[in-house]
C-alpha positions, 0 to 999 in steps of 0.5 A, a space after each residue: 423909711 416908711 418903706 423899711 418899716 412895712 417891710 419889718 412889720 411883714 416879716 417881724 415874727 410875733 412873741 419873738 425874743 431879743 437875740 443876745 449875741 456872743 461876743 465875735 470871736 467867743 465862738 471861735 475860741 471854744 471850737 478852735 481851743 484844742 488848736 491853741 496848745 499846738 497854735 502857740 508852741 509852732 509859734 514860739 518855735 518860728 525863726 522868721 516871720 514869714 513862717 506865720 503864714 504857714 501856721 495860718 494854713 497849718 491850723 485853718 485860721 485866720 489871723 484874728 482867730 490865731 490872735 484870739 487863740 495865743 497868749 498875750 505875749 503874742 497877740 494882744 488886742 489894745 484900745 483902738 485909739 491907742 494908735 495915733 499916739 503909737 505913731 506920734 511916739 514913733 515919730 516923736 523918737 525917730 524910730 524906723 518902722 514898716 507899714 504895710 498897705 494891702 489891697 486884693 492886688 498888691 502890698 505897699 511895704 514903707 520902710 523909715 522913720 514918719 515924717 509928718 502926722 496930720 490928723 484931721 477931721 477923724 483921719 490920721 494922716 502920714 505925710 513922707 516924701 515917699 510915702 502918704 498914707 490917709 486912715 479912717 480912725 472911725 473904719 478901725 475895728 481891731 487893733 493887736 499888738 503882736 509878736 514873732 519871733 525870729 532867729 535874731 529876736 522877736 518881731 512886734 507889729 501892730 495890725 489893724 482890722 476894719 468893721 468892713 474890710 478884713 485887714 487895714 495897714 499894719 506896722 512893724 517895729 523892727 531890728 534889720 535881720 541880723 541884728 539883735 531886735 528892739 523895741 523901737 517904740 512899739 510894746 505890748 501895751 500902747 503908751 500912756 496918752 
């Protein structure tokens, strides 16, 4: 530590002020707000949710940038803790989810309803007979709630964002294609603890 502090003490620039810092994500608004008009009518227009990504390219974001941008009705930042009990209402109703695992080399997608939730110890844990999944609750940064729509009704997911990582687990409640959506336990808002 002594170390650290002569470091600072060599470097430190008299009479210098504090820096208060933007928000993250203030910035991106104000320089990206002429995209957010054309941003959020190509989303409304999208029939499948693939088509996301392409937007994404279209308009040179990232998926917390076009999040920022859109309307709440399409990206919704909720309370980071609002995901345990997410997955326990799923569970609790049986609800048939995805949820994506993505690394820099491949996505793991389970499809199904959740089996067993463990929390312990600030991780949240889902146990299924095809499927283990342990989450830090404390490397969470974002949590959105999304929706896209489809030619069969709209997709809502939630997707998470690490302090660290750029993108966690994401999950999605869903009809299958070709049937009309539902909610299946995913909404806008988390559900009330």
């Amino acid at each position: 530590m002594a170390a650290w502090e002569t470091l600072i003490a060599e470097y430190r620039v008299a009479g210098a002020g504090t820096a208060d810092p933007a928000p993250a994500g203030a910035g991106e608004i104000c320089r990206y707000r002429r995209r957010r008009r054309p941003l959020e009518n190509d989303w409304r227009a999208m029939t499948d949710v693939h088509q996301f990504f392409g937007l994404l390219r279209k308009y040179q974001l990232s998926r917390q940038q076009a999040f920022r941008l859109v309307s709440d009705d399409l990206a919704c930042r909720v309370d980071r803790h609002a995901l345990p009990s997410l997955l326990e209402t799923c569970a609790r109703r049986g609800n048939e989810i995805m949820i994506f695992v993505g690394n820099r080399g491949c996505v793991q997608i389970f499809t199904g309803a959740l089996e067993k939730l463990a929390p312990m110890r600030g991780w949240l844990n889902i146990f299924n007979t095809t499927f283990t999944l342990h989450l830090r609750e404390e490397s969470l940064d974002e949590v959105w709630v999304t929706r896209k729509p489809t030619s069969d009704g709209h997709v809502t997911s939630v997707e998470l964002f690490a302090k660290t990582a750029p993108r966690l687990p994401s999950s999605t409640a869903s009809a299958a294609r070709g049937t009309p959506s539902r909610r299946n336990g995913a909404s806008s808002r988390p559900p009330d603890p």
